[in-house]
VEXSEZA-873846 format. One record per atom (N, C-alpha, C): residue number from 1; residue in one letter; chain; atom name; x, y, z. Coordinates in steps of 0.1 Angstrom, whole numbers, plus 2048, in hexadecimal, padded with zeros to 3 digits. Layout:
N
(NUM; A; A; CA; (X; Y; Z))
...
//
This chain:
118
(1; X; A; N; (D3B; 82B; 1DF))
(1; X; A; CA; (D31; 824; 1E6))
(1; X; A; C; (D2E; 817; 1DE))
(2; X; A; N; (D32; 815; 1D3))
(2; X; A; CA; (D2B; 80E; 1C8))
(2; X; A; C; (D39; 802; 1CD))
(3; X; A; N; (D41; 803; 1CE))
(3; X; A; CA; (D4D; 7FD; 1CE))
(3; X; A; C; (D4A; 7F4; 1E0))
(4; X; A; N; (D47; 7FA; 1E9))
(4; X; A; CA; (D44; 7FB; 1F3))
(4; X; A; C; (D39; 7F2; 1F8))
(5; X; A; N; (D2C; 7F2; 1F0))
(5; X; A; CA; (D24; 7E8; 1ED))
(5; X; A; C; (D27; 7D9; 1E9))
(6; X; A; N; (D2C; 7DD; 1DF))
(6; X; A; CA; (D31; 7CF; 1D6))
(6; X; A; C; (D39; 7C8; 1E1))
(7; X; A; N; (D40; 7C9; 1EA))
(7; X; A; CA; (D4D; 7C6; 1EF))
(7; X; A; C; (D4A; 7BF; 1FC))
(8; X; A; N; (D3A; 7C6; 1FF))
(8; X; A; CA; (D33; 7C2; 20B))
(8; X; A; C; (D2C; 7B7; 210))
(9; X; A; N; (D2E; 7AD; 201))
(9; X; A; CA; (D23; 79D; 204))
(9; X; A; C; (D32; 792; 1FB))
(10; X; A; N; (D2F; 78D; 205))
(10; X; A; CA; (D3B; 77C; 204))
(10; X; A; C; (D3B; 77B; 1F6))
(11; X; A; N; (D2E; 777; 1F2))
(11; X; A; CA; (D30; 771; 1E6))
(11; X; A; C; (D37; 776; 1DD))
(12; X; A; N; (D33; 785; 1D8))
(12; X; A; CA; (D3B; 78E; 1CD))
(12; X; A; C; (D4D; 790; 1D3))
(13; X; A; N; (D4F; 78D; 1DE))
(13; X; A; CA; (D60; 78F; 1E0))
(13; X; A; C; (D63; 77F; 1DF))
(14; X; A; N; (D56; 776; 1DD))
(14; X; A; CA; (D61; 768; 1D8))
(14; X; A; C; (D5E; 768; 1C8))
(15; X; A; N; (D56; 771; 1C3))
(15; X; A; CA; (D5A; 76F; 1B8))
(15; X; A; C; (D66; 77B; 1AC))
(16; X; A; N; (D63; 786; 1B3))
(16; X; A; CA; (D72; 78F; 1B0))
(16; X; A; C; (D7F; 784; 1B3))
(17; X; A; N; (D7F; 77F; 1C0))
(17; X; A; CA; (D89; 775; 1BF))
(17; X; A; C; (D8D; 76A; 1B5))
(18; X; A; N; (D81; 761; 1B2))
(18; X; A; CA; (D82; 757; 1A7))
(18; X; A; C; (D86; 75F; 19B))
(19; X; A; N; (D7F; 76B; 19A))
(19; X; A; CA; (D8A; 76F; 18D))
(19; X; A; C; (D96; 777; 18A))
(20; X; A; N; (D9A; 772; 198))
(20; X; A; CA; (DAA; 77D; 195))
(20; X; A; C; (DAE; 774; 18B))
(21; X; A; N; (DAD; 764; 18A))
(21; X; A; CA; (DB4; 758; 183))
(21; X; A; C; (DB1; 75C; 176))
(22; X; A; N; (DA9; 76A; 171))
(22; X; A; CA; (DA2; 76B; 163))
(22; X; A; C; (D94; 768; 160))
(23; X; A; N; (D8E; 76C; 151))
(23; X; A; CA; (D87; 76C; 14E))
(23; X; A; C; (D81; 761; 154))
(24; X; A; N; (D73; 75F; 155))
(24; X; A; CA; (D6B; 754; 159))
(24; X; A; C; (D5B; 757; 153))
(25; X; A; N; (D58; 749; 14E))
(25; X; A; CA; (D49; 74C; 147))
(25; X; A; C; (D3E; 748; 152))
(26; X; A; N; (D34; 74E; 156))
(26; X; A; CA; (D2B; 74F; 15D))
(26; X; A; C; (D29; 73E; 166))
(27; X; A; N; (D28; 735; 15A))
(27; X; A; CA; (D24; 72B; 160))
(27; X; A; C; (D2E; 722; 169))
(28; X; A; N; (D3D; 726; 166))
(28; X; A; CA; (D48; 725; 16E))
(28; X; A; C; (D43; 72B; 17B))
(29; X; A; N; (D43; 737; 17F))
(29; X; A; CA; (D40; 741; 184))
(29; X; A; C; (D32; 736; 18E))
(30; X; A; N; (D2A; 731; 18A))
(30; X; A; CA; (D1E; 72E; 193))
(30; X; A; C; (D1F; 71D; 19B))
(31; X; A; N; (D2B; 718; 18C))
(31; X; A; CA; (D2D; 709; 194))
(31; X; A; C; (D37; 70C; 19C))
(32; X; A; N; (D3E; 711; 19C))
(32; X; A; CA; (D44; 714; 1AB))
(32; X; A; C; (D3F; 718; 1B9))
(33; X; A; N; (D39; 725; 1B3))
(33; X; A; CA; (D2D; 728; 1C2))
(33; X; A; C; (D23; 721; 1C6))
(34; X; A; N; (D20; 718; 1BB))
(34; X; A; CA; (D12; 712; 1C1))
(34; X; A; C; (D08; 71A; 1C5))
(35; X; A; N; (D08; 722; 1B9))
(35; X; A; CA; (CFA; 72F; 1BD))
(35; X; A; C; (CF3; 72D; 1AC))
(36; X; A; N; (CE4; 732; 1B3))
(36; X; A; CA; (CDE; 735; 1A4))
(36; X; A; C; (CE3; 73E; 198))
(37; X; A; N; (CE1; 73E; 190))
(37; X; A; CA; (CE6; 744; 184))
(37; X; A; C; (CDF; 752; 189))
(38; X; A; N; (CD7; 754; 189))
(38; X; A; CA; (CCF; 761; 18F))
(38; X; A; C; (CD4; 767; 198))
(39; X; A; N; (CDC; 763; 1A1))
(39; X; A; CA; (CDF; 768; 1AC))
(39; X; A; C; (CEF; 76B; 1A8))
(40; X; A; N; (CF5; 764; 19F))
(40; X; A; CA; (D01; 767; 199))
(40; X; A; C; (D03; 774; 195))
(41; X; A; N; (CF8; 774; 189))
(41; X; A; CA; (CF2; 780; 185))
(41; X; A; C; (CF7; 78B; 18A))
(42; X; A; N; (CEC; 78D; 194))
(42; X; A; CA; (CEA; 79B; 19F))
(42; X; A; C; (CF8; 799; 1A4))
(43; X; A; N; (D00; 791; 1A6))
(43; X; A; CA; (D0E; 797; 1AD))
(43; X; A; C; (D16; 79F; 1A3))
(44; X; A; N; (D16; 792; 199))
(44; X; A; CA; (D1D; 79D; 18C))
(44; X; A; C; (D1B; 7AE; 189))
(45; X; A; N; (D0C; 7AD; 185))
(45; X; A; CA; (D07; 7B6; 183))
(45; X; A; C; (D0C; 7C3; 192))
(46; X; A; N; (D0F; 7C1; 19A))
(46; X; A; CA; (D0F; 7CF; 1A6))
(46; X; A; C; (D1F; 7CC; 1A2))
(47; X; A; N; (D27; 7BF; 1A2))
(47; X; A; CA; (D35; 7C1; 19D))
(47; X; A; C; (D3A; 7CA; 191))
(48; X; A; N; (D30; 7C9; 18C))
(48; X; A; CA; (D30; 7D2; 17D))
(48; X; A; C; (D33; 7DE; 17E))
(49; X; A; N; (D24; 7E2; 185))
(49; X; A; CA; (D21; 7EE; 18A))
(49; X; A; C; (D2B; 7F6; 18F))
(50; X; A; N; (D30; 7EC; 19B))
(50; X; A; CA; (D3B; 7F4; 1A3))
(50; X; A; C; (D4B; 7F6; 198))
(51; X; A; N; (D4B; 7EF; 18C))
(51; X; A; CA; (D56; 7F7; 185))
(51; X; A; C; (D66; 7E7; 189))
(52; X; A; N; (D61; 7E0; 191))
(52; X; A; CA; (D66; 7D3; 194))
(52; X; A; C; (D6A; 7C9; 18D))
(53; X; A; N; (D5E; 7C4; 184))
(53; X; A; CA; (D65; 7C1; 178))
(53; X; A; C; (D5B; 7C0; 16A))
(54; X; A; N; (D5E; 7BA; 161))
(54; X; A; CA; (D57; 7BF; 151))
(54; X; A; C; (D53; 7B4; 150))
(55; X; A; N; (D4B; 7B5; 145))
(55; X; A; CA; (D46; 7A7; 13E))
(55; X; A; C; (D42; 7AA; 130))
(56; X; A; N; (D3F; 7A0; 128))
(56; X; A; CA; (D42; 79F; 11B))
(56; X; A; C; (D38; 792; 116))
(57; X; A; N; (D32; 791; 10E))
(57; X; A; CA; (D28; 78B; 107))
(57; X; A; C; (D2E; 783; 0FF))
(58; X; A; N; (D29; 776; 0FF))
(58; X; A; CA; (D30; 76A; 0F2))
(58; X; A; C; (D27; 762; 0EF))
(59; X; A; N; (D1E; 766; 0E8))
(59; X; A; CA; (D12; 760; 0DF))
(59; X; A; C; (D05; 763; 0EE))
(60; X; A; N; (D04; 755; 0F4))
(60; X; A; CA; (CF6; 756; 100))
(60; X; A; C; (D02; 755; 10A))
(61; X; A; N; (D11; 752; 10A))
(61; X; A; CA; (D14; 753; 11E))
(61; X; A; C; (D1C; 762; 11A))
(62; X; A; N; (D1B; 765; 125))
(62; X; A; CA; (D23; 770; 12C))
(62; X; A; C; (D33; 76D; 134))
(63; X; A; N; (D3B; 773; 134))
(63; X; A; CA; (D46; 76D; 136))
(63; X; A; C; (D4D; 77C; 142))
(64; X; A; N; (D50; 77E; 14B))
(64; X; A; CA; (D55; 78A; 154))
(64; X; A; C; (D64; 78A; 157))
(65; X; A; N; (D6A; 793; 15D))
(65; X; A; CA; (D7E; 794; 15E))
(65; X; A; C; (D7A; 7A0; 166))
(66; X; A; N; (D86; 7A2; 16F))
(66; X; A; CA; (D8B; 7AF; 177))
(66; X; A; C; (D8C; 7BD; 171))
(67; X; A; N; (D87; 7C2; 174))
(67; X; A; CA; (D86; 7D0; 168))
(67; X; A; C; (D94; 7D6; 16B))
(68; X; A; N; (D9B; 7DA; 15F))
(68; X; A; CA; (DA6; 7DF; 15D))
(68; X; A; C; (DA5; 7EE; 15A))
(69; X; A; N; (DB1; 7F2; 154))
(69; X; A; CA; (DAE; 803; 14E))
(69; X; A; C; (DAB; 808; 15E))
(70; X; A; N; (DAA; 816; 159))
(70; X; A; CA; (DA6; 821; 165))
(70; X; A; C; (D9C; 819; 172))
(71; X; A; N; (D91; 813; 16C))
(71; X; A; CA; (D89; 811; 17A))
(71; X; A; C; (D8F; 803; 181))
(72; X; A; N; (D98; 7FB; 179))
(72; X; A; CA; (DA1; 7F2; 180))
(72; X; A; C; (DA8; 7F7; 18A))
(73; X; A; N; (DB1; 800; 183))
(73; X; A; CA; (DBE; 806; 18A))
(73; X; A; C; (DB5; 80D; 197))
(74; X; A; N; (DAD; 814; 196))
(74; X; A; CA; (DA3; 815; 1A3))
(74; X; A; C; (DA2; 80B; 1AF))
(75; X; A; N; (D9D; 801; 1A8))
(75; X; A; CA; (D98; 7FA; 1B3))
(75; X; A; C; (DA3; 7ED; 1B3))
(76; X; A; N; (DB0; 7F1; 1B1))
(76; X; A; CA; (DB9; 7E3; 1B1))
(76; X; A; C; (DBF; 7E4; 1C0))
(77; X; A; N; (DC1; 7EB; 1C6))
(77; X; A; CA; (DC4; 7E8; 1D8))
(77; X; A; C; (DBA; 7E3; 1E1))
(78; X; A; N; (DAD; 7EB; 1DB))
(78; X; A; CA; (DA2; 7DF; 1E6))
(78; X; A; C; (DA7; 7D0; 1E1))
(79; X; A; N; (DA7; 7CE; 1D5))
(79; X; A; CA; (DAA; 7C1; 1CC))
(79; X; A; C; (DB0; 7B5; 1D5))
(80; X; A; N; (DBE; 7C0; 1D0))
(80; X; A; CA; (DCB; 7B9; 1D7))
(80; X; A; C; (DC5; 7B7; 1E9))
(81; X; A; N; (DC6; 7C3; 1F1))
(81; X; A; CA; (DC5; 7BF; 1FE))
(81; X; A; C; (DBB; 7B8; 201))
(82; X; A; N; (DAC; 7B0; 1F9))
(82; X; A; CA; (DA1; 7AA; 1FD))
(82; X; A; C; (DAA; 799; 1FB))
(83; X; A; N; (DB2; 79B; 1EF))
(83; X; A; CA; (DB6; 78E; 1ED))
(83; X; A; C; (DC3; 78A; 1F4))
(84; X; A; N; (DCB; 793; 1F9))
(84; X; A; CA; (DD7; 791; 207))
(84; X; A; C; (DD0; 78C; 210))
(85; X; A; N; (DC2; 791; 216))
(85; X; A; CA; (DBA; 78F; 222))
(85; X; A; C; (DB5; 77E; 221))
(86; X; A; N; (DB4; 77C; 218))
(86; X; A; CA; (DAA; 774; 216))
(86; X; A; C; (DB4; 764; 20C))
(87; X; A; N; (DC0; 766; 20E))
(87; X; A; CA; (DC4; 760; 204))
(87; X; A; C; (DC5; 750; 20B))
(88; X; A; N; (DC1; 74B; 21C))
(88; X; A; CA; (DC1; 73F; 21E))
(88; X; A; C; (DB3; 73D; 22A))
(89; X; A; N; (DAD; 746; 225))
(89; X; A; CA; (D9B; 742; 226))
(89; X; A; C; (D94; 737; 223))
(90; X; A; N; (D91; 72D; 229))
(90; X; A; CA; (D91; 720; 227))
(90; X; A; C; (D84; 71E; 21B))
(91; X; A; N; (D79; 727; 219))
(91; X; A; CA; (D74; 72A; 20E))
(91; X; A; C; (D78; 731; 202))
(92; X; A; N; (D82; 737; 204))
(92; X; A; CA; (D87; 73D; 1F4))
(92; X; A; C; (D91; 72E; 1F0))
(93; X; A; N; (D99; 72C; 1FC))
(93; X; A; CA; (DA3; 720; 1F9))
(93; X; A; C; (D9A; 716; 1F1))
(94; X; A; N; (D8D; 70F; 1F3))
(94; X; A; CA; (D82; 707; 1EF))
(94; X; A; C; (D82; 70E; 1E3))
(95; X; A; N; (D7D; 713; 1DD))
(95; X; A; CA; (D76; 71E; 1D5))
(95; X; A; C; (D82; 71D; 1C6))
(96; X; A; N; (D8C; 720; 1CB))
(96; X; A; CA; (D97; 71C; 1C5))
(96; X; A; C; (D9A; 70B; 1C0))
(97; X; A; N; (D98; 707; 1C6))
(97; X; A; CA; (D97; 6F7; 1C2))
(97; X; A; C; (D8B; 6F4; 1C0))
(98; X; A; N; (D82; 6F8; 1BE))
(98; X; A; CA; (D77; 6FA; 1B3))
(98; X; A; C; (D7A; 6FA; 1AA))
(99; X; A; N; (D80; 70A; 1A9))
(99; X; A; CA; (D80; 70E; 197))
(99; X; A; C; (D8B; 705; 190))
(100; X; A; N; (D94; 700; 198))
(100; X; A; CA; (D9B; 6F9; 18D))
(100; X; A; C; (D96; 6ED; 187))
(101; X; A; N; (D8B; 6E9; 190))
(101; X; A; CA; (D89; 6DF; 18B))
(101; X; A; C; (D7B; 6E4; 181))
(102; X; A; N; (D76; 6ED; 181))
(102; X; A; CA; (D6A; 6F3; 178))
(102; X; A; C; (D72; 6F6; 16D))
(103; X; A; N; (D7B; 6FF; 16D))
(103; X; A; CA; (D87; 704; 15F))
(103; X; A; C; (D8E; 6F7; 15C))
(104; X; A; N; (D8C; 6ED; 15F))
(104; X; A; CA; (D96; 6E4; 156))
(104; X; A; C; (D89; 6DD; 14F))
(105; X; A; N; (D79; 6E1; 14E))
(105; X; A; CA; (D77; 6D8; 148))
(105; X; A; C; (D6C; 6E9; 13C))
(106; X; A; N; (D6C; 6E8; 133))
(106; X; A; CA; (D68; 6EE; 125))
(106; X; A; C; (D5B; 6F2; 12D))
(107; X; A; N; (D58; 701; 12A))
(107; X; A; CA; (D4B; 707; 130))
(107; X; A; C; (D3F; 6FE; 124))
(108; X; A; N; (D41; 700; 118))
(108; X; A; CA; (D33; 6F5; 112))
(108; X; A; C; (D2D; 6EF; 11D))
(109; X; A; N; (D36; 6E2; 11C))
(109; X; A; CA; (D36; 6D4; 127))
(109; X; A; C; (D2F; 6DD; 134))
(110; X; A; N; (D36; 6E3; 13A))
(110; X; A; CA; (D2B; 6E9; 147))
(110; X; A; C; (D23; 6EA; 146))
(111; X; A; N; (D1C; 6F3; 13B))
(111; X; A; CA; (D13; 6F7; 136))
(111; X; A; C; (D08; 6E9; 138))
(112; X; A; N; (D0C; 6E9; 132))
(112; X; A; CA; (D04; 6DD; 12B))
(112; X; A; C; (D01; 6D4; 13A))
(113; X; A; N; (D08; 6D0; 141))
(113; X; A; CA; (D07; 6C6; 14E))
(113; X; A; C; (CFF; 6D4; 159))
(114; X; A; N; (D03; 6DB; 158))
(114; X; A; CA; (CF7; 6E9; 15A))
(114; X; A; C; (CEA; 6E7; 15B))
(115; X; A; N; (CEA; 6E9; 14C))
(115; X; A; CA; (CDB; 6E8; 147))
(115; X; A; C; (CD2; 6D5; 14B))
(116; X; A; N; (CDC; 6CC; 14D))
(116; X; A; CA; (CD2; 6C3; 151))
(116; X; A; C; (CD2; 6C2; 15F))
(117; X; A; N; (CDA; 6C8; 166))
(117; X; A; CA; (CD8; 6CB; 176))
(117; X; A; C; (CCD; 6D1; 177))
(118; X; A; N; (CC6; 6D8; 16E))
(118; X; A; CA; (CBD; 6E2; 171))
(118; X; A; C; (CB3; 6DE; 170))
//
């Protein structure tokens, strides 16, 4: 049910998406969506939950990846089949040309252009 949930709101299946490409640190993760950090949060967090993917602590950011091992291999066919469905969705296609242009520039620097957006 937990998996089922998570799976059920846009935002958390574009961001399981944005990180099939790998690890990604939160604030990657929020310039792309154009969502509050808060609200990032709570997706993560039910993504967590549901066993979807992990995250990992590096000083004050948080950084998340696809969960591998047993609860990966679990949930790697919804994975795959959400991202076959979905692979010329004119918002994941967007979403995608986001992050390259978010991952080509040093999360500090975001950070930082972040925090005076704020």
């Amino acid at each position: 049910m937990r998996v089922t949930k998570a799976l059920a709101d846009s935002q958390r299946v574009r961001i399981l998406l944005l990180l099939e490409g790998g690890e990604l640190c939160v604030c990657q993760i929020v310039a792309v969506l154009s969502l509050a950090p808060s609200t990032i949060s709570k997706h993560l967090s039910i993504l967590e939950d549901a066993d979807l993917i992990v995250g990992r602590k590096e000083g004050r950011w948080a950084y998340f990846r696809l969960a591998s091992g047993r609860p990966g291999a679990f949930t790697m066919p919804i994975r795959k089949w959400i991202s076959q469905a979905l692979d010329t969705d004119p918002v994941i296609l967007q979403d995608r040309k986001k992050l390259k242009r978010v991952t080509s520039c040093a999360p500090a620097v975001l950070r930082q252009r972040q925090r005076k957006a704020s």
